[in-house]
C-alpha positions in Angstrom: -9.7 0.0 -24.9 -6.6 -0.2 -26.6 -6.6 -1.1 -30.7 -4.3 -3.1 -32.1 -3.5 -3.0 -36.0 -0.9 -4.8 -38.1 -0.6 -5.6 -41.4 2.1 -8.2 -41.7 2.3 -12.0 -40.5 5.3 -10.7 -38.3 3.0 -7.5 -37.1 -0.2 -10.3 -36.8 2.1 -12.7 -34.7 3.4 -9.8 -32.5 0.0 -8.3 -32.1 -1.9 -11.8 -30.7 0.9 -12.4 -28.6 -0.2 -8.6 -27.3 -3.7 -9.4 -27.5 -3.2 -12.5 -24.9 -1.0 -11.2 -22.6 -3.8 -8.5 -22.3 -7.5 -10.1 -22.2 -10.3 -7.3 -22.3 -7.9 -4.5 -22.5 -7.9 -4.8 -26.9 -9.3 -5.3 -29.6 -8.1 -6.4 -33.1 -8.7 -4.6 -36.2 -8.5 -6.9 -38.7 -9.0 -5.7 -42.7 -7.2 -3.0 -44.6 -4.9 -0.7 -42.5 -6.2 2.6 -43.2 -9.7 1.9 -42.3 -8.8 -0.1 -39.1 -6.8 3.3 -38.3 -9.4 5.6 -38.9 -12.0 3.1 -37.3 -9.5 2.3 -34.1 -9.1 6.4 -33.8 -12.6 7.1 -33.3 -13.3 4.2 -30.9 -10.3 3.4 -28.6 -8.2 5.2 -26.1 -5.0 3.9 -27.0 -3.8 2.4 -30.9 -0.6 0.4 -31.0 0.6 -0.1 -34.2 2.4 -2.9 -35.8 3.9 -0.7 -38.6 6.5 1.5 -40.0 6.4 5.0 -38.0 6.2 6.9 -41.0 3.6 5.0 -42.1 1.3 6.1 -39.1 2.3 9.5 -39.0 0.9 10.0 -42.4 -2.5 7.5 -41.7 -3.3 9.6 -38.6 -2.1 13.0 -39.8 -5.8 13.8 -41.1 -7.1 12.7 -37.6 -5.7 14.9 -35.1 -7.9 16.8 -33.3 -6.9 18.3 -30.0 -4.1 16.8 -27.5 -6.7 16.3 -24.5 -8.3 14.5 -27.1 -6.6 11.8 -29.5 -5.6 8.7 -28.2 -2.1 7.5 -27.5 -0.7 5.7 -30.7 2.4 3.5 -30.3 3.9 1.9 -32.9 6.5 -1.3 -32.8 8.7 -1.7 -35.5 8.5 -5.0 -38.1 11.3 -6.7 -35.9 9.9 -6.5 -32.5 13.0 -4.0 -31.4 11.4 -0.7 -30.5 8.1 0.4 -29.3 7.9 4.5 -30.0 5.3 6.5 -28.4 4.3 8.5 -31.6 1.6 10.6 -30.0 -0.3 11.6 -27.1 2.7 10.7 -24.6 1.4 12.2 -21.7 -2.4 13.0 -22.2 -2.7 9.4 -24.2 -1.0 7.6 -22.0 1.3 6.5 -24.6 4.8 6.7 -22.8 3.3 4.2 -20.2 1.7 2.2 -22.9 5.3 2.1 -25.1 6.6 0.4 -21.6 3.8 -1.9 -21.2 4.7 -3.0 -24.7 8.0 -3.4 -24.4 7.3 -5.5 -21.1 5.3 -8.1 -23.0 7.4 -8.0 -26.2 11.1 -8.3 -24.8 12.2 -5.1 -27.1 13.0 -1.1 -25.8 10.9 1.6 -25.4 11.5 4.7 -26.5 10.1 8.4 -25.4 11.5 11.5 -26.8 9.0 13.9 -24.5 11.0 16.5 -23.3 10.2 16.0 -19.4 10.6 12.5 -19.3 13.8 12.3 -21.6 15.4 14.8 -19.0 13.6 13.0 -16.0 11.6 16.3 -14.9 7.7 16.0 -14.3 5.6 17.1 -17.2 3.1 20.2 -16.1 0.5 17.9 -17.5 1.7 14.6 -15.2 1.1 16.3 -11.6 -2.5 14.5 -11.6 -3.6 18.4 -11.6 -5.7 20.2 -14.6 -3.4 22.8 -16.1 -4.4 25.7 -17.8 -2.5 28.8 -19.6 0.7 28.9 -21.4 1.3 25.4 -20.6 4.4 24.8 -23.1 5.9 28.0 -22.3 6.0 27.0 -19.0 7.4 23.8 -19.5 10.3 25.0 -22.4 11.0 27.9 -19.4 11.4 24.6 -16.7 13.4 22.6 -18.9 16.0 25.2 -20.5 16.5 25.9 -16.4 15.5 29.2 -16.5 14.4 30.7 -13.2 10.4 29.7 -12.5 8.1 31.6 -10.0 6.4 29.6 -7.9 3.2 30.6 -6.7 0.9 28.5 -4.5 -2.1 29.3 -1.8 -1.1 26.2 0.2 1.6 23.6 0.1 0.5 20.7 -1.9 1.7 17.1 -2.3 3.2 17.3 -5.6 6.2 15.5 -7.0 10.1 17.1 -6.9 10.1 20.1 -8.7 13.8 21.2 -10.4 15.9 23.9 -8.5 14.9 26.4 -11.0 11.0 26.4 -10.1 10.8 27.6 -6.8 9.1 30.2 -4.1 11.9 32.2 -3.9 11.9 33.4 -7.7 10.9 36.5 -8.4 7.7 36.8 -11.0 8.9 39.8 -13.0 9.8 38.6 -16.1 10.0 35.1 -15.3 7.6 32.2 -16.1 5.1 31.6 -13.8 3.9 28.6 -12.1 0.7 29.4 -10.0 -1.0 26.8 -8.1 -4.4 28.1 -7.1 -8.5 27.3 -6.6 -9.1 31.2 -7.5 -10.1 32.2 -10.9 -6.7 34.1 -12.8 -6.5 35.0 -16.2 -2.8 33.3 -16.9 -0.3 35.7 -18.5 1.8 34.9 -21.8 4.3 33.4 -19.6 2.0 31.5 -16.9 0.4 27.9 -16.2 -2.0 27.3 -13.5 -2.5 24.0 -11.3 -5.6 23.3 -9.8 -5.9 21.8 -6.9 -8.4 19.5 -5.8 -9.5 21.9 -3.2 -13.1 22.6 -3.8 -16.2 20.2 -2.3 -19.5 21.5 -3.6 -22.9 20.5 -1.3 -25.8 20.1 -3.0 -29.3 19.6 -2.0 -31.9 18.8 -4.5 -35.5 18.4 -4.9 -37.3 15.4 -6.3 -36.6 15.3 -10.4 -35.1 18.4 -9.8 -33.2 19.3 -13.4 -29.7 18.6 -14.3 -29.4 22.2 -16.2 -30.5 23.6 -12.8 -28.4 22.0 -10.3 -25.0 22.5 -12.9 -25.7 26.0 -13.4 -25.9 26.8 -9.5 -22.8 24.9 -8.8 -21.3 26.9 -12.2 -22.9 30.6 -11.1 -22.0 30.0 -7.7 -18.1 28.8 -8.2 -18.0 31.9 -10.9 -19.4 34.5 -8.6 -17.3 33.7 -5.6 -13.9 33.8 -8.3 -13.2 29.6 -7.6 -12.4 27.4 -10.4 -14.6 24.5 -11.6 -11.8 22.8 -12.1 -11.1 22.7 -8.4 -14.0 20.8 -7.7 -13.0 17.4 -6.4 -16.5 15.6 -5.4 -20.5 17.1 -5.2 -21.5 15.8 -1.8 -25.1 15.3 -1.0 -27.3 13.4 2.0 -28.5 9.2 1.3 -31.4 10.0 -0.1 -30.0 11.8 -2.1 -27.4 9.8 -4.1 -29.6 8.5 -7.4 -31.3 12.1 -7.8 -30.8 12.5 -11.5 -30.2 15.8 -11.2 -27.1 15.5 -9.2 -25.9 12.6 -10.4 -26.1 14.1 -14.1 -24.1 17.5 -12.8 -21.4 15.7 -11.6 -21.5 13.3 -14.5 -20.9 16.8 -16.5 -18.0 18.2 -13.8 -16.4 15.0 -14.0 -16.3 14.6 -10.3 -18.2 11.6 -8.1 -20.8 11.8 -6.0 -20.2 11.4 -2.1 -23.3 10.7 0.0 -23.7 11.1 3.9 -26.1 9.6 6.3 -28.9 12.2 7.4 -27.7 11.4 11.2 -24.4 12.0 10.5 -25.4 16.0 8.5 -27.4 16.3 11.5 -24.4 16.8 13.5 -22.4 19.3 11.9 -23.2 22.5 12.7 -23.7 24.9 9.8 -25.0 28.7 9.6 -27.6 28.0 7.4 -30.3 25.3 9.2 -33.6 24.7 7.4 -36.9 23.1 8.8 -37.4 22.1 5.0 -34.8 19.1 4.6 -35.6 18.7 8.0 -38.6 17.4 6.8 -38.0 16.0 3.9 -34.6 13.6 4.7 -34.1 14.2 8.1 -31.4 16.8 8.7 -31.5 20.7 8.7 -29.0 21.1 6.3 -28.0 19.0 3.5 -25.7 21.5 0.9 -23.8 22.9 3.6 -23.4 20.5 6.3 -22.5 18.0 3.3 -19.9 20.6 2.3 -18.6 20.9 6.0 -18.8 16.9 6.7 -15.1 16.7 6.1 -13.7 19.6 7.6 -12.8 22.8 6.0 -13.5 26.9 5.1 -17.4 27.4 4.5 -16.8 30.0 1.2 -19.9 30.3 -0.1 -23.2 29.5 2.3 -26.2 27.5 1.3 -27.4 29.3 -2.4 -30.7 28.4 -4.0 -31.0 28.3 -7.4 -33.0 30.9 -9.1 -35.4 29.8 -12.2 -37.6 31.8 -14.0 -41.1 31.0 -13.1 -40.9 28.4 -10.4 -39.5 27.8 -6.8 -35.6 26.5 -6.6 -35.6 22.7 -6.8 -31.9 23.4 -6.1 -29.0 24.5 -3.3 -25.4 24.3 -3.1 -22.5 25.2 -0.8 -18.9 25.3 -1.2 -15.9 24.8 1.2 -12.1 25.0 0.7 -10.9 21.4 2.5 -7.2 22.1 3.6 -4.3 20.2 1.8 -3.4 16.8 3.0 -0.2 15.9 2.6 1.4 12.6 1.8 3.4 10.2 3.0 4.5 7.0 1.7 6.3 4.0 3.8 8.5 2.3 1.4 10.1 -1.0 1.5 13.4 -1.1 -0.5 13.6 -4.8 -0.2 17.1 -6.3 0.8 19.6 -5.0 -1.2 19.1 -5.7 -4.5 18.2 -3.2 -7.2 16.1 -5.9 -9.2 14.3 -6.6 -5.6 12.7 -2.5 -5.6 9.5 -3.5 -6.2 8.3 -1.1 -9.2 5.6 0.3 -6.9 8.1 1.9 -4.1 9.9 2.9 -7.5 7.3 5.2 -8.4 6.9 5.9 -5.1 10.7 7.7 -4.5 10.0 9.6 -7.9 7.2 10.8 -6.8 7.9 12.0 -3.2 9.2 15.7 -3.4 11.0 14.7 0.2 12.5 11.7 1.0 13.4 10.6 4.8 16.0 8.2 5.4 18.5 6.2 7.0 21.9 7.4 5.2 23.0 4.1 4.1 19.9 2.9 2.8 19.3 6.5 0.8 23.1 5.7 -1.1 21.3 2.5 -2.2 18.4 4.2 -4.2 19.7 8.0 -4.5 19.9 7.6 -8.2 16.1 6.6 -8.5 15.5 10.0 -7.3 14.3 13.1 -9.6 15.8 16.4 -9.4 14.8 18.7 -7.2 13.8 15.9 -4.0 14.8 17.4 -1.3 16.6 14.4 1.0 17.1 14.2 4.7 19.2 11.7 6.0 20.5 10.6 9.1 22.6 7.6 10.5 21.9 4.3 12.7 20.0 5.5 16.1 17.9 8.3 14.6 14.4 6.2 14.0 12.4 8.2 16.1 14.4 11.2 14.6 13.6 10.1 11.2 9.9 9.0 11.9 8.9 12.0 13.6 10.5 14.0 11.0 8.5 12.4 7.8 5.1 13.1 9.5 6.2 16.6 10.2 7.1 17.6 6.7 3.8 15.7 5.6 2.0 17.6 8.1 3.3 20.6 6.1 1.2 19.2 2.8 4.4 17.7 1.6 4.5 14.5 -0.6 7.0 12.2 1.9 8.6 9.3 1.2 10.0 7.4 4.9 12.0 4.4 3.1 13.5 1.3 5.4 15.2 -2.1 4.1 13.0 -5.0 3.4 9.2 -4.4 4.2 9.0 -1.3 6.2 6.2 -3.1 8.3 8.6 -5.6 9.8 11.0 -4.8 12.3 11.3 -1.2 10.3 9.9 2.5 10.1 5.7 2.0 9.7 5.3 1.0 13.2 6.6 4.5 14.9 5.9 6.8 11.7 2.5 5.4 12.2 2.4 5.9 15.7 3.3 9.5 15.2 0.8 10.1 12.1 -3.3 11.4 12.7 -6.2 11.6 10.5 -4.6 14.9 8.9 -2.4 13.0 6.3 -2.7 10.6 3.6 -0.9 7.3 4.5 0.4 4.4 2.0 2.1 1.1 2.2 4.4 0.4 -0.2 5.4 -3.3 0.6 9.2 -5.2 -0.4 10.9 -7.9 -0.2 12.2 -8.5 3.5 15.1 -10.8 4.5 13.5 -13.9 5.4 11.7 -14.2 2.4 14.6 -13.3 0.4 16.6 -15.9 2.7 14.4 -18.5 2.3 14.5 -18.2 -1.7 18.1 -18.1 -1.5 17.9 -21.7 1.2 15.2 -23.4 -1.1 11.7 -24.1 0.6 12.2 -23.5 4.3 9.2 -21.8 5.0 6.8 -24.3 3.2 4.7 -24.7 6.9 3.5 -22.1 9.4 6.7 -20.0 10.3 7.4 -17.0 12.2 10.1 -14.0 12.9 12.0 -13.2 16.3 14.1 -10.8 16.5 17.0 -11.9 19.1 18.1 -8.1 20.0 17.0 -6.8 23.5 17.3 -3.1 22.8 13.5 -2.5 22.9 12.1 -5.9 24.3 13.0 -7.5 27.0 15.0 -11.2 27.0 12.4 -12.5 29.5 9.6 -11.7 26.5 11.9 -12.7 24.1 12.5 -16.2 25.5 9.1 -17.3 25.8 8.4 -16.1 22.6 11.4 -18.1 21.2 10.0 -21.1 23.4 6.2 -21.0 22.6 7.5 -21.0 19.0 9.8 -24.3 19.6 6.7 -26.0 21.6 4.3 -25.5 18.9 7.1 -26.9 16.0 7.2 -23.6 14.0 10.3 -22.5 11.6 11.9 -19.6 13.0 13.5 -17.5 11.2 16.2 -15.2 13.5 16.3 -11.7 12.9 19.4 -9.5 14.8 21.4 -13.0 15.8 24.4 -12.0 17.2 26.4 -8.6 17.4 29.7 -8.2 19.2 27.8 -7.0 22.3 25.2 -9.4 22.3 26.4 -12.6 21.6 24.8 -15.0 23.5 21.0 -14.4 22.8 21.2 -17.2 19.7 23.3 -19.8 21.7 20.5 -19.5 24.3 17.5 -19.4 21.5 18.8 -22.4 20.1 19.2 -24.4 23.1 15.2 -23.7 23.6 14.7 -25.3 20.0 17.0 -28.3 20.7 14.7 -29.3 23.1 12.0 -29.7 21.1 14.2 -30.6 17.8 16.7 -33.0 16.6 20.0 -32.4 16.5 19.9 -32.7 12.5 17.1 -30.6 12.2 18.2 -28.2 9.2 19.4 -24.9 9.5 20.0 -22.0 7.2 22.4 -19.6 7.3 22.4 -16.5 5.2 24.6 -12.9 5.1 23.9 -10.3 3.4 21.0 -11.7 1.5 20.8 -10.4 -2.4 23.8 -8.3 -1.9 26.5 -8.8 -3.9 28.9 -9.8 -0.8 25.7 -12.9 -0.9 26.4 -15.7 1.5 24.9 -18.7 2.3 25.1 -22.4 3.9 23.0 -25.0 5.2 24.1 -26.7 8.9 22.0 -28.3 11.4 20.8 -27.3 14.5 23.9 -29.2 16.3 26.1 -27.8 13.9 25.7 -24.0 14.0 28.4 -21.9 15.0 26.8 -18.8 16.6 30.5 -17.2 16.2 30.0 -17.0 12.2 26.8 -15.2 12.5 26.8 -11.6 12.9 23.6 -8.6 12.5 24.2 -8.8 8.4 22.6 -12.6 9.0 19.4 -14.1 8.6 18.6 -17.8 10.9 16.0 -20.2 9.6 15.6 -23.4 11.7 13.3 -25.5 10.1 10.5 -27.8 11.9 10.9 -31.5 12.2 9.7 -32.0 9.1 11.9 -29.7 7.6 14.6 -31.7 5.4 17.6 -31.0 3.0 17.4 -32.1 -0.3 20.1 -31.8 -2.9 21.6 -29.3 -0.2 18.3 -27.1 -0.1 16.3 -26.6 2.9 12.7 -27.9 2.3 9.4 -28.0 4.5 6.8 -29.8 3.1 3.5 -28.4 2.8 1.5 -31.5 3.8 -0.7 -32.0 0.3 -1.8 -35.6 0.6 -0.7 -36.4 -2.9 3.2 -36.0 -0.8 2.4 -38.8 1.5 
């Protein structure tokens, strides 16, 4: 919940206008300022502030507490101009918050955190808990001085600067270690925890919460593994509303993940037992739920041990490999305001970043330091594809980027093909040229529509044409992808001879080049009026249907509503 305090008509006005943009995300504290502070401290996880900064520095001064632990407070100044994140900017949330704020409220954000004013990752944003010299760390990272990095694996993380790296030597340097395995950290080192750790636990009926967290705690501690590398406790069906087990992970912090008995039945584990056998139907419930997803068994099946009475409790624990990442990103059609702000985050995040070179120049500068790019020119998809699974095979965080949406005539499809079960996949959608087209043409696409790619380099004309013709039989818009190049130029004569005979000569047609670039062009013909010679591979055709009209020169398909007729 995020609290919002004002104490001026101008801070009031401001505030509601936050309030509605944001329905069930705040609450108002209304009455005087220091007690809706204090009150809005205690209860929320964010505070923005509709007063002088000074003024909130000295309110919350007596409330500070721990920086894992105090809320983000923004403040926005009497004339709307600034939102400052004053506190908590990465463990609050308050640097994202400061941006929301400024979204809604038209003025600027402004974050002075180190790592985000130089555009380097905070320790504390990896999504990993941190421990150690955390600060020390982070001054050594920023001032550039040379970093040791020391990981077990190769995880997924974002692009970290030149001076952090593998190939530093420890002595005397700050150290970055990235490990599952209990260390104490030196003066001069931070530790990342990776999610690395799934704990299998089998219970019995009302079995304690105290005695199910201190086997997974005695067990983690003897084997030298880090609670905080526990990423899920994993447990059969029947299992799943145990209190016990519900109430330890409650305390870890991690969720619970439940199997089918059939399913733990069929993993094969050291450790078998008649007596889950029994009692939910598989021999093995903490190891086999431990194993379910792969891994390295560390620490077989454990019972716990209480004083007086049999073990109501057992646990396992397995090391799962990391998975590495890779994101599909559509850059939309050329214009920078057209990057969606999810593939965005997406670039900065991606520690590699696959490419063709031309579309790499286009975002390059929406990179952080330390991405490590690989780039290659028109030809090289499969290159490029087979490349961006490999280095995500290797636990890398990979971003493969294409033009428009990379779904649609672009580089999903054969990454895709290339990609298993070992990696983590996502979609980043954009913008492609048809749409962005058809919002430069007017309302083209108001009616079923579809896209055909007129080049012949991976499909055949013959499928091509009756593609082309099942599309001009059934009175579709088409919208032409690849017209016309100098080697292939008479695909679109021949494609629009197919729609003639299903269209009138005066159906509408829109022409547009280079679609949201700034070399924009754009026209609307007719279907006996296109010149195939002005069209060239930079150029997106949409022929409308037969209902398809212009209007005020602006291609427009009606929809059909019955309040149009």
């Amino acid at each position: 919940m995020i609290g919002l305090i004002s104490a001026t008509a101008a801070g009031a006005a401001a505030r509601d206008r936050l309030a509605a943009a944001w329905p069930g995300r705040t609450r108002v504290y209304e009455g005087p300022v220091r007690e809706s502070v204090e009150r809005a401290f205690a209860e929320c996880e964010q505070l923005v502030c509709f007063l002088a900064t000074g003024a909130v520095v000295r309110l919350i001064a007596p409330l500070l507490a721990d920086k894992s632990a105090d809320p983000g407070v923004v403040c926005v100044d009497e004339g709307q101009r600034y939102a400052v994140s004053l506190l908590g900017g990465h463990g609050g949330g308050a640097n994202e918050l400061a941006a929301e704020v400024a979204d809604v409220l038209g003025c600027t954000p402004v974050v002075t955190t180190a790592t985000d004013a130089t555009d380097i990752p905070g320790l504390d944003t990896l999504g990993l808990p941190v421990e150690g010299a955390v600060a020390a760390v982070t001054r050594a990272v920023l001032d550039g001085e040379p970093v040791a990095l020391r990981a077990d694996a190769v995880w997924p993380l974002p692009p970290l600067p030149p001076n952090v790296g593998a190939d530093v030597a420890a002595d005397g340097a700050a150290v970055l270690r990235v490990t599952d395995r209990l260390v104490e950290p030196g003066t001069q080192e931070a530790v990342l925890r990776p999610a690395s750790l799934v704990v299998g636990v089998g219970a019995s009926k009302d079995a304690p919460v105290e005695e199910v967290l201190g086997l997974v705690e005695e067990s983690l501690r003897d084997a030298g593994l880090s609670v905080l590398s526990v990423v899920e406790l994993a447990t059969v069906d029947a299992k799943a509303e145990e209190p016990g087990i519900v109430g330890a992970a409650e305390r870890l912090g991690v969720p619970v993940v439940t199997y089918a008995a059939d399913e733990l039945s069929s993993v094969n584990v050291p450790n078998p037992s008649d007596a889950p056998l029994a009692a939910v139907g598989t021999p093995s419930v903490a190891e086999a739920a431990a194993l379910v997803g792969g891994g390295e068994l560390l620490v077989p099946k454990r019972k716990s041990s209480p004083e007086g009475r049999a073990a109501m409790a057992t646990c396992a624990i397995v090391r799962r490999p990391p998975r590495g990442r890779l994101a599909v990103v559509g850059l939309g059609p050329g214009a920078r305001d057209l990057v969606t702000p999810r593939a965005t985050e997406e670039l900065r995040r991606a520690s590699v970043l696959v490419g063709l070179d031309q579309y790499v120049d286009q975002i390059r500068d929406l990179l952080r330091p330390g991405t490590r790019v690989i780039e290659s020119g028109l030809g090289a998809e499969e290159e490029r594809a087979r490349t961006a699974v490999a280095e995500a095979r290797a636990g890398h965080a990979v971003a493969l980027i294409g033009s428009g949406d990379a779904g649609v005539y672009a580089m999903a499809s054969p990454a895709l093909a290339e990609a298993s079960d070992d990696i983590d996949v996502v979609g980043v959608p954009g913008v492609t040229a048809a749409l962005a087209a058809a919002a430069i043409l007017g309302a083209p696409l108001g009616h079923d529509h579809v896209s055909i790619s007129l080049s012949d380099l991976h499909t055949p004309w013959e499928i091509i044409e009756r593609r082309v013709r099942a599309a001009a039989e059934a009175d579709i818009i088409v919208t032409f992808y690849n017209p016309r190049s100098r080697g292939r130029d008479w695909q679109l004569p021949k494609a629009l001879t197919i729609l003639a005979e299903h269209r009138e000569p005066g159906t509408p047609v829109g022409v547009v080049r280079n679609a949201s670039r700034v070399d924009e062009s754009s026209r609307v013909t007719t279907l006996a009026g296109l010149d195939p010679a002005t069209v060239d591979m930079m150029t997106v055709v949409t022929v409308g249907n037969t209902a398809t009209r212009e209007i005020a020169g602006r291609m427009v398909t009606p929809r059909g509503y019955r309040w149009q007729s």
